[in-house]
C-alpha positions, 0 to 999 in steps of 0.5 A: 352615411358609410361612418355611420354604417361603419359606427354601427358595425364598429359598436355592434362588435364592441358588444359582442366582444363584451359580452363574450368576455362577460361569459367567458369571465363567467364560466370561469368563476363557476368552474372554480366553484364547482371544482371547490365544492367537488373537493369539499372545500366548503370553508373556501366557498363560504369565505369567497362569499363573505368577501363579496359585496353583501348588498349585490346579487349578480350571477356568482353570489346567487350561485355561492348561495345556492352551493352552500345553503343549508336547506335544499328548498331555499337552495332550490329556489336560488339554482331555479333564480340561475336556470335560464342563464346559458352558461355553467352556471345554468347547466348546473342549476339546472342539473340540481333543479331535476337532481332535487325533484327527482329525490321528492318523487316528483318525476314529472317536474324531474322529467319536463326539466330533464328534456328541457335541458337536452334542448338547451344545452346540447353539449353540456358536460353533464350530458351523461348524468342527464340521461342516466336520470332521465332514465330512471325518471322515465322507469319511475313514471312507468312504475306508477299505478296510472291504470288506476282512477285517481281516487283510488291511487290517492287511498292506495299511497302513503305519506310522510312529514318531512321536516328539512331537506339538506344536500349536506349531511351535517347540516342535515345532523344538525338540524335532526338535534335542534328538533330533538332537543325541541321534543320532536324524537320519533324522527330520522334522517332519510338519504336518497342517492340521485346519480352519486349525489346524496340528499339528507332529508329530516322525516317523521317515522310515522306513515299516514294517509294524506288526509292524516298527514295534513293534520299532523303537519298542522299539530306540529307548526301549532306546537313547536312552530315549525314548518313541514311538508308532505311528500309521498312514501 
């Protein structure tokens, strides 16, 4: 009886040893990950990734993916795949997660994210940058005209077609020219800076109604078949 308690002991510990190795090993590769992307150092990034088995998605390819996506809506939904891990990775994504939400005006979902993450990782680096955003996330949601009925609020506001968002202004350049040379020319490049970070989005100049927004936006996936959403002015 006493070798099978000591058995168990034995192996319960090997497990923890393990999965204390497996995190440690974690947090590593995401810190030289980040100080890369920190220094721009994209092309290293991108090399990393095409050395990695293309048909895995362990923690690291899903993380490479998400820092070097084009497009922040597909990036988003690869840091959201990361946000209930414990490690950096996870502080980070979760990090990006409230950053993008913040930048659509959806300060609601910036701010469930924001308090979320104080409960999770109480000793993040990130601490600071999370409670300067939830700051100003707060004061946005104050701001808002919540005297008002819901109806009225909805005919006061304003909406735009937004046509790509890019946490990297090139690829937001480059996209900006592929719609141009498609006919699309009444069109510009909207930088909203969240806490030192820049997000490049790709907006129709035109500022409509919602219900005129809806319409627009089908017009253009008709015409020149591509995707759009509708975001507040």
């Amino acid at each position: 009886m006493k070798s099978v308690s000591k058995f168990c002991s034995a192996l319960f510990l090997t497990i923890i040893t393990i999965f204390f190795c497996f995190s440690l090993l974690y947090g590593q590769d995401a810190e030289y990950y980040l100080r890369l992307y920190e220094n721009n150092r994209i092309d290293d990034l991108k090399n990393i990734l095409k050395n990695k088995p293309a048909h895995k998605e362990e923690i690291s390819i899903i993380f490479l993916k998400a820092l070097l996506e084009e497009d922040a809506e597909l990036a988003y939904n690869n840091f959201l795949r990361l946000s209930n891990l414990s490690s950096l990775y996870g502080e980070f994504s979760n990090l990006r997660l409230a950053q993008y939400n913040y930048a659509k005006g959806n300060y609601k979902k910036a701010l469930e994210i924001l308090n979320d993450f104080l409960k999770k990782y109480p000793e993040s680096r990130y601490k600071n940058k999370i409670n300067n955003l939830l700051k100003l996330t707060e004061k946005a949601i104050e701001t808002n005209p919540s005297q008002k009925s819901s109806v009225e609020a909805l005919q006061e506001k304003r909406f735009v077609i937004q046509l790509g968002a890019f946490a990297i202004k090139d690829n937001a350049q480059k996209r900006l020219n592929y719609l141009k040379k498609k006919g699309l020319n009444n069109i510009y490049i909207k930088i909203k800076e969240v806490l030192g970070k820049k997000w490049y989005s790709i907006q129709l100049q035109q500022v409509m109604t919602k219900e005129n927004a809806k319409k627009k936006g089908e017009e253009l996936k008709n015409k020149f078949g591509i995707s759009c959403i509708i975001v507040e002015k």
